[in-house]
C-alpha positions in Angstrom: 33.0 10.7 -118.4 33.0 14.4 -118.5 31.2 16.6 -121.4 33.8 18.9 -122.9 30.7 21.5 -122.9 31.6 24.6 -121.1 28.4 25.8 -118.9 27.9 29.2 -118.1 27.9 29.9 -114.5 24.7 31.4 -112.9 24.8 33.7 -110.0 25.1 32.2 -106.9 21.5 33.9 -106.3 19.3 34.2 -109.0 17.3 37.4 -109.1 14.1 36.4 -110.2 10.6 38.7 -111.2 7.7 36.8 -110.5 4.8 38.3 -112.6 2.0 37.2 -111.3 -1.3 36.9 -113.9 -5.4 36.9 -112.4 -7.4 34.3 -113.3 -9.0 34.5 -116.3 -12.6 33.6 -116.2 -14.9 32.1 -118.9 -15.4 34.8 -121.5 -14.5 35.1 -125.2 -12.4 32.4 -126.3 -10.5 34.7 -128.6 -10.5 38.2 -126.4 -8.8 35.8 -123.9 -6.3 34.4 -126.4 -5.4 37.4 -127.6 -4.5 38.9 -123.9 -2.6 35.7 -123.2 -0.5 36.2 -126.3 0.1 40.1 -125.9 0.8 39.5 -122.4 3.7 36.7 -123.2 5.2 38.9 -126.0 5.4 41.7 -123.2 7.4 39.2 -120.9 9.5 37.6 -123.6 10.7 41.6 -124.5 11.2 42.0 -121.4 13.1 38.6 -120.7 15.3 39.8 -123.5 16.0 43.3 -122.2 17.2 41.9 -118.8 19.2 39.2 -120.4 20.4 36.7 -117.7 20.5 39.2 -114.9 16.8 38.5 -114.0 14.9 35.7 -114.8 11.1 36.3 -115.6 8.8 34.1 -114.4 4.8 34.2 -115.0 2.9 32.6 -111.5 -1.0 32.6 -112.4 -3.4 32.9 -110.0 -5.2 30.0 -111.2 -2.6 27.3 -110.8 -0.3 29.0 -108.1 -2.7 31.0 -106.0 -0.5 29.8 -102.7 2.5 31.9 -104.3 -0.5 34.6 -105.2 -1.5 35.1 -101.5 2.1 35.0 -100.1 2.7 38.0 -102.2 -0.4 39.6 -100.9 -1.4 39.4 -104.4 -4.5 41.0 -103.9 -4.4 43.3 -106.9 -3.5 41.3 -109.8 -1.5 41.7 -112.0 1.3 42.4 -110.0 5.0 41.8 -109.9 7.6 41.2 -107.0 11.5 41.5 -108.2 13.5 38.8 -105.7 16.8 37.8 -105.2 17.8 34.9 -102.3 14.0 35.3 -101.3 14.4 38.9 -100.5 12.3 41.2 -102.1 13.9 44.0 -103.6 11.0 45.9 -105.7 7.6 45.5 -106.2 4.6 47.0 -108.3 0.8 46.5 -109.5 0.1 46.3 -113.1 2.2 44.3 -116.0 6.0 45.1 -116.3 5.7 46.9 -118.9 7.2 50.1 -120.9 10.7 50.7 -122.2 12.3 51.9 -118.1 11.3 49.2 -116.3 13.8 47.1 -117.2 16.5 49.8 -116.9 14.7 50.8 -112.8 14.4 46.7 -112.5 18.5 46.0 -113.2 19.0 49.4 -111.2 17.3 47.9 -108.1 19.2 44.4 -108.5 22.3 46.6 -108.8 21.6 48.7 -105.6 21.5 45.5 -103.4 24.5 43.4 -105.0 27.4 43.6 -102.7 30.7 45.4 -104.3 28.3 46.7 -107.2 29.4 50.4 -108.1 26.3 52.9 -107.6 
């Protein structure tokens, strides 16, 4: 029996940016809450300003650090913008500040075939 829910379709390819987040060793208990919190607002803004063009995800070092060393994630935090496994963009630091989403959705646009320039 079929659901007569309409599902939006998703691109045949994904763009993805994988933040990726150092370890974060024993310190203050609250200091290290408090990051963790600022740094998931920052990515839920951001989620929200790319909307369902990219999809944001947070890879930390600690459980993924396979992922980690594959993106020569020497200097973390870091973040690599993909899109069928290709990387299109990539940068140290936290995705943060108003442009980056506008230079991130300008990169996806620059390698999506039949996109207008």
């Amino acid at each position: 029996m079929f659901s007569s829910t309409i599902l939006p379709l998703l691109p045949a390819h994904p763009a993805m940016l994988l933040v990726m987040l150092p370890t974060v060793g024993p310190g203050l208990r609250q200091e290290t809450a408090l990051a963790r919190t600022a740094t998931n607002l920052l990515l839920k803004g951001l989620q929200a300003e790319l909307g369902t063009a990219i999809r944001v995800l947070k890879v930390d070092e600690t459980s993924h650090p396979a992922v980690v060393y594959a993106f020569d994630g020497h200097g973390v935090p870091a973040f690599v913008l993909l899109r069928g496994g290709v990387e299109l963009y990539r940068q140290q630091g936290l995705p943060e500040g108003a442009p980056l989403a506008a230079l991130l959705l300008r990169k996806l646009q620059e390698t999506t075939p039949g996109a207008s320039t």
